[in-house]
Steps between C-alpha positions, in 0.01 A plus 500: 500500500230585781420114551869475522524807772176435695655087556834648562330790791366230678731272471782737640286574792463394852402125452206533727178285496328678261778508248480089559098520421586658120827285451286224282301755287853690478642181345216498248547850393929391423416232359385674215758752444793450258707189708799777518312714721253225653715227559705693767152645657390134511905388656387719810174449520574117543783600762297670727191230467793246568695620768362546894291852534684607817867440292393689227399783705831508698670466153329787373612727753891426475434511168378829439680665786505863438893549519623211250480458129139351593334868553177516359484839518652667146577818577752331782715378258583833268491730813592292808432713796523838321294814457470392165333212581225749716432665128450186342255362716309823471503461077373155542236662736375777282486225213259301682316805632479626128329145440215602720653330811569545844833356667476425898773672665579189678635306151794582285388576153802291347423150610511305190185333606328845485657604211431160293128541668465843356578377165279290490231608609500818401762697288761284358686764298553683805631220714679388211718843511566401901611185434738597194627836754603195734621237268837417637358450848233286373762292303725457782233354696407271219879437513526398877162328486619258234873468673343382846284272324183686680145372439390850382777536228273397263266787557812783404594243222108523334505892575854584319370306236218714403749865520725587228851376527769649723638795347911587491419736833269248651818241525735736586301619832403120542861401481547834773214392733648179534845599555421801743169475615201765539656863627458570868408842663294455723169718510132462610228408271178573683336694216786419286696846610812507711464593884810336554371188671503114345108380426593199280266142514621308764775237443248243544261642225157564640308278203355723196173592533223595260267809651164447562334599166291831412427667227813704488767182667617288348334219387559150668602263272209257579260733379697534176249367233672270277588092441566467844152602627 
């Protein structure tokens, strides 16, 4: 499960150069998982070494804009633009900061990169419970992903395989999300409270970064001992 998460982080990411530097040793590490959950790593890691850089990156951002089905941010989908949505982010906060970690004020704590980073590379029970509080939104995605016939489907498709099935609920509020959407109420989340303004990524989805590492940040996944190294 972490080889399956820490392939899936990066691969969900920003394609920058550095993510093309590990995409050969990445390839390696699939390629000897079980083929269910390998053989889709391995489907995008081929797409993006196949396709032109500067597509890829223009894909990835009309991909993953913020305000379609694409959001990589979880909490989006349960709480659209909500005060609810504020007190999620700050649980997923506290969890990381009861991990020993600090979380920059400039990142949301739900990107599914950070989340799937946090698993593993530190405390996969706990980022476990994130993912399962924000299955439906994750499924959806997997959903639209696999319906647009994007590059990075197979990422969501190796991810969903390692959590438990979709419950009764979980299908019922995936079935909702797709028919209505994530709510809308529009409220500021600079430090995740509600001062009544809008601070939501930018439509064109400033690319996911990994803070500089410290003893109490998180760890960059390079540094992550492990097959890849």
């Amino acid at each position: 499960m972490r080889a399956v998460w820490l392939i899936a982080s990066w691969l969900i990411g920003y394609p920058s150069d550095a993510l093309y530097e590990r995409l050969g040793r990445m390839r390696g590490l699939a390629g000897t998982l079980p083929v269910g959950v390998g053989g889709p790593l391995v489907e995008v890691i081929r797409a993006l070494e196949e396709d032109d850089q500067f597509e890829v990156r223009a894909d990835y951002v009309e991909t993953f804009d913020t305000r379609r089905r694409g959001c990589l941010y979880l909490t989006y989908f349960m709480n659209g633009d909500t005060r609810k949505r504020g007190m999620a982010l700050l649980e997923i906060k506290e969890t990381y900061q009861q991990a020993g970690l600090d979380v920059s004020d400039d990142e949301l704590p739900d990107h599914l990169s950070y989340v799937l980073e946090f698993g593993a590379a530190h405390d996969l029970r706990a980022a476990l419970s994130i993912l399962l509080k924000n299955r439906a939104g994750i499924e959806l995605l997997r959903i639209h992903l696999v319906e647009t016939g994007s590059r990075w489907a197979g990422a969501l498709t190796a991810l969903c395989a390692t959590l438990p099935p979709l419950d009764t609920s979980d299908i019922s509020e995936v079935q909702r999300l797709a028919a209505e959407g994530p709510a809308e109420e529009r409220v500021g989340l600079a430090g995740y409270g509600d001062d009544g303004s809008l601070d939501m990524p930018p439509a064109d989805m400033t690319p996911y970064r990994v803070p500089s590492s410290s003893t109490s940040a998180f760890i960059p996944l390079e540094d992550v001992k492990g097959p890849l190294q």
